[in-house]
matplotlib code that plots the C-alpha trace (Angstrom):
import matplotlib.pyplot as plt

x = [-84.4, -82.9, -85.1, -84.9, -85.7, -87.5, -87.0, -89.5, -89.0, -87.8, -90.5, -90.7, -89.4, -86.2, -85.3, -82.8, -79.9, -76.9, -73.9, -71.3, -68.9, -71.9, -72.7, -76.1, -77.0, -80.2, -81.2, -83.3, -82.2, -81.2, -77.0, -78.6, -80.9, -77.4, -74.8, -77.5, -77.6, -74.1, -73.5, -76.2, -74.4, -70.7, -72.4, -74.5, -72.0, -70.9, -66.9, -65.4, -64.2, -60.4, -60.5, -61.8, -59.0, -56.8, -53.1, -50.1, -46.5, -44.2, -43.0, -46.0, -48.8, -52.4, -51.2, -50.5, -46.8, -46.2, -45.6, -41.9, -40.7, -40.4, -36.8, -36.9, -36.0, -37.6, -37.5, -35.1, -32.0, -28.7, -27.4, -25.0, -27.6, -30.3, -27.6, -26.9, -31.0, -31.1, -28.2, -29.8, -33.1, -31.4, -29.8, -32.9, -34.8, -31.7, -32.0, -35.9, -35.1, -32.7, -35.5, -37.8, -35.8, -34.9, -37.7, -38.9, -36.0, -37.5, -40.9, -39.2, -37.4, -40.4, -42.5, -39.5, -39.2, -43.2, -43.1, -40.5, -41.9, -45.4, -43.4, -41.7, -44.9, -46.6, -44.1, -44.0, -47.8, -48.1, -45.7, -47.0, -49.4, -52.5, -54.5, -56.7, -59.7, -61.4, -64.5, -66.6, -67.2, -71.0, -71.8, -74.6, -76.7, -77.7, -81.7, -80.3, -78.6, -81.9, -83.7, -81.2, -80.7, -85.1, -84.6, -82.6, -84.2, -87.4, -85.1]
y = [102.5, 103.4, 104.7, 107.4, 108.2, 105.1, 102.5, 104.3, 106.5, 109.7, 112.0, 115.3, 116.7, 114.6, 115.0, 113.0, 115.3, 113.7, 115.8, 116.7, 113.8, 111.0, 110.5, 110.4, 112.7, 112.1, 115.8, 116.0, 112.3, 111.0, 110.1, 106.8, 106.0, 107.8, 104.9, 102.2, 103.5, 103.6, 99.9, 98.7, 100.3, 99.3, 95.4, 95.4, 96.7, 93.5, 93.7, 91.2, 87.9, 87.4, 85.3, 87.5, 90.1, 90.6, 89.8, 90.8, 89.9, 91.5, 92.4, 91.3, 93.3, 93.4, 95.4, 93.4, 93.7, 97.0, 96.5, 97.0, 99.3, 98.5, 97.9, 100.8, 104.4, 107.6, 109.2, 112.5, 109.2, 110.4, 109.9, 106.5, 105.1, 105.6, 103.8, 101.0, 100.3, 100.5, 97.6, 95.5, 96.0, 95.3, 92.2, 91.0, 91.6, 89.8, 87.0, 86.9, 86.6, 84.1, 81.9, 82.4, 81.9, 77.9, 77.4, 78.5, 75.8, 73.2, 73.2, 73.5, 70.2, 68.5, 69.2, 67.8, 64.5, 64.1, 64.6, 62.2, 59.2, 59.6, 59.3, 55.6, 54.5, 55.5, 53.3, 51.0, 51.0, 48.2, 45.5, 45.3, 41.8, 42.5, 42.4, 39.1, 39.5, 36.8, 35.8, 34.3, 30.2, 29.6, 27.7, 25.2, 23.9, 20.4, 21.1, 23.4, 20.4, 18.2, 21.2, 21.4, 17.5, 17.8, 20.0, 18.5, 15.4, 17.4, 18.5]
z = [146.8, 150.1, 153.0, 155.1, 158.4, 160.2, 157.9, 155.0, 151.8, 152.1, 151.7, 149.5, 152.5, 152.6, 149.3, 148.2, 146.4, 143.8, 144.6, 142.4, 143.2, 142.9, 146.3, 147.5, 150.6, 152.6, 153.5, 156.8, 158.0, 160.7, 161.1, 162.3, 159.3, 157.2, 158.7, 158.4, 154.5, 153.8, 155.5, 153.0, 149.6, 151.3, 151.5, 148.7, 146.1, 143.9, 143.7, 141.1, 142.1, 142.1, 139.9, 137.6, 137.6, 135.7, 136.9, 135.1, 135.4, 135.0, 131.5, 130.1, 128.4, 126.8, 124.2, 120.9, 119.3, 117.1, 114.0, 112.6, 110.6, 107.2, 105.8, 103.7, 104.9, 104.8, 101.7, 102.7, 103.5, 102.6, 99.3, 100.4, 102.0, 98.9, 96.6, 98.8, 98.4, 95.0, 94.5, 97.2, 94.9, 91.5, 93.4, 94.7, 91.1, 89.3, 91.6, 91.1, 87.0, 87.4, 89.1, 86.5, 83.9, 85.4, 86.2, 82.5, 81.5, 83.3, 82.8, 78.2, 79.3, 81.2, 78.0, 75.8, 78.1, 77.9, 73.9, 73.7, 76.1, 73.9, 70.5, 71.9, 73.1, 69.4, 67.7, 70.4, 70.7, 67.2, 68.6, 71.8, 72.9, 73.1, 76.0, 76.3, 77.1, 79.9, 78.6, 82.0, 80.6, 80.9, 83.5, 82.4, 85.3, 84.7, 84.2, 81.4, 79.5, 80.0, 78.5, 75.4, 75.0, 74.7, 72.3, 70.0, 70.5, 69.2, 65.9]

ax = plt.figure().add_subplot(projection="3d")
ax.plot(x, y, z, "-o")
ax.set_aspect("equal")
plt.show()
């Protein structure tokens, strides 16, 4: 808190008043113990770094882009301009049907060219060889044969 007159708190006597524009005045002070106050605030208020400004260019701006407007026009357009829309519309909705419709065709041929491979491979499937399968040859350690040859020779 700031002092008043001789370095201590203002007392109820210097009563410190807030006027209108924010500034603090020391009633009953002295101009002294007043400059004193106002060289503390001036030094002890924290300005921002520079670096911590913010410094534009020109041209530039914090704002982000504005949307556009869309391609359509307001609804009271002039009767030309209405018409042309509506063509550039059909065109654009005939041009959407056209791609559906190939790409309707070739997804029907993909199916047709998959139906067909599995039919050759069905009547293909009987003559082709069959797979051998590797059967891993025992490997008989030569205690194993003295075992069996016992063994026999037991018979």
């Amino acid at each position: 808190m700031e002092t008043g007159a001789g370095g201590r708190l203002p007392s109820h006597k210097e009563s410190v008043e807030i006027c209108p524009q924010g500034l603090l005045v020391f009633t009953g002070t002295s101009a002294q113990d007043a400059n004193l106050a106002k060289q503390f605030w001036i030094a002890a208020s924290m300005y921002p770094t520079n670096e911590s400004q913010l410094v534009l260019s020109r041209g530039s701006s914090q704002r982000l882009p504005v949307a556009r407007p869309s391609r359509r026009g307001p609804p009271e357009t002039t009767g030309v301009t209405a018409e042309t829309i509506k063509i550039q519309e059909s065109e654009e909705k005939k041009k959407y049907l056209q791609k559906a419709k190939k790409r309707d065709e070739i997804l029907q041929l993909l199916r047709k060219q998959r139906e067909e491979r599995i039919s050759k491979e069905l009547v293909s499937l009987p003559y082709k060889p069959k797979a051998k399968v590797h059967k891993p040859k025992k490997v008989i350690s030569e205690s194993d044969k003295e075992d069996q040859e016992e063994v026999k020779a037991l018979d």
